[in-house]
C-alpha angles and dihedrals in degrees: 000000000000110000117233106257116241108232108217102183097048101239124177115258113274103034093305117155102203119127132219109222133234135254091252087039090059094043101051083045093050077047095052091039077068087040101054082037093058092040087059088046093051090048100051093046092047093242101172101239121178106256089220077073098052087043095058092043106046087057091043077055093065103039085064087070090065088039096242115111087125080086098070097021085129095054083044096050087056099044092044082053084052108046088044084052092067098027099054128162087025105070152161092264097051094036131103119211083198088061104115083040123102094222120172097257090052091053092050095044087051090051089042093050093049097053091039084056096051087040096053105033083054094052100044079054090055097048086044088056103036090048088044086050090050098048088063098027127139103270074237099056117103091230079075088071094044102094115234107227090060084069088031091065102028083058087053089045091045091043093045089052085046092049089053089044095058084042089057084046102058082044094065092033089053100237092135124028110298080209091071091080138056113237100195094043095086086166100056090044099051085041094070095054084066098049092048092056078043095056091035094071096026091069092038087052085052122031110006102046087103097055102045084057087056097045096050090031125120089262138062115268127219094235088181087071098041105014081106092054095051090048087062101082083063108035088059085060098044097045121048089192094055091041086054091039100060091045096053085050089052095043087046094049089050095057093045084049096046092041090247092125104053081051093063097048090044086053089047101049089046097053081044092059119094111250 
């Protein structure tokens, strides 16, 4: 009986020569699919990139087709630090190499943005006028028993999802890199949605409650005073970096308050001293 032959090199069936490529092969190929993708990104919006880096690329490009970029990961690795370095914020890790691609979780977030943006515009309107009404109601309309800072905070967390919602628009419309979002990641972009409507109300909750009072008060507000502060609830949701931003302030006032603060540098300066 004729035993079956081992076939060390892993060629295909038939005489073929094809490969199949490794674990660390694929990885480093689904790498280089973001970082073609970013290098595309970086050429149509004229981001100065070193052409040393192109260069590189474009011959680590080629090498995929024999299945063999492991053999300049290092040279890959420096021209990918580079090219992040131009392209930041935009980066391999938030860029979709199916990006230019209509895939089917791009349609449907399309169709589900659009409904989201007629839904919640109508509703902010709603609560505006509703709170505007209340404010000068008949002390014998039923708006009077209603308490203020429920629409006060329905119209933040309305605000913050409208602010995510304009975001997901420019988005499609291509106002901001497209590159920006994942595509293929449903759950991340509708996620932020969410957390918009959550920070929405979490800044009105700490620092706009007293301005929201004022704007749907008795009396006529100076907007030109506190018409910002009534803009935060969705511009947190509309931008990620301020959202961040005001969080790390807070977070920052609370350890000086608390003396946290002091603790740290003391700890600092006494692992500093020479023993």
């Amino acid at each position: 009986m004729a035993m079956a032959q081992k076939n060390p090199d892993n060629t295909a069936p038939g005489g073929g020569d094809a490969q199949r490529p490794s674990g660390r092969e694929q990885r480093l190929q689904a790498h280089l699919a973001k970082a073609l993708a970013l290098k595309n990104y970086a050429i149509t919006n004229a981001i100065d990139v070193p052409e040393a880096v192109i260069t590189d690329l474009n011959a680590i490009e080629g090498l995929a087709e024999q299945n063999n970029v492991a053999s300049e990961a290092a040279k890959f690795d420096i021209a990918v630090a580079k090219l992040t370095a131009a392209t930041y914020p935009v980066t391999v890790a938030n860029i979709s190499p199916t990006t230019d691609g209509e895939t089917v979780s791009y349609a449907r977030f399309k169709k589900v943005l659009l409904v989201a943006a007629v839904i919640v515009l109508v509703v902010v309107v709603l609560l505006f006028t509703v709170a505007k009404m209340a404010a000068g109601a008949d002390p014998e309309s039923w708006l009077v028993n209603v308490p203020g800072p429920l629409f006060h905070s329905l119209l933040s967390i309305g605000l913050g999802f409208l602010g995510a919602v304009v975001f997901g628009l420019f988005y499609v419309l291509k106002v901001v890199p497209q590159q920006v979002f994942d595509v293929s990641d449903e759950f991340s972009n509708y996620a932020r949605f969410l957390v918009g409507g959550l920070l929405g109300w979490f800044v009105y909750f700490a620092m706009v409650q007293e301005y929201f009072t004022q704007a749907f008060g008795p009396d006529d507000p100076d907007m030109s005073k506190i018409g910002i502060w009534l803009m935060l609830p969705f511009l947190v949701g509309y931008s990620s970096s301020l959202a961040v931003g005001i969080l790390n302030k807070m977070l920052k006032a609370v350890e000086i308050t608390l003396g946290l603060e002091d603790r740290r540098e003391l700890a600092f300066t006494r692992r500093k001293q020479p023993k």
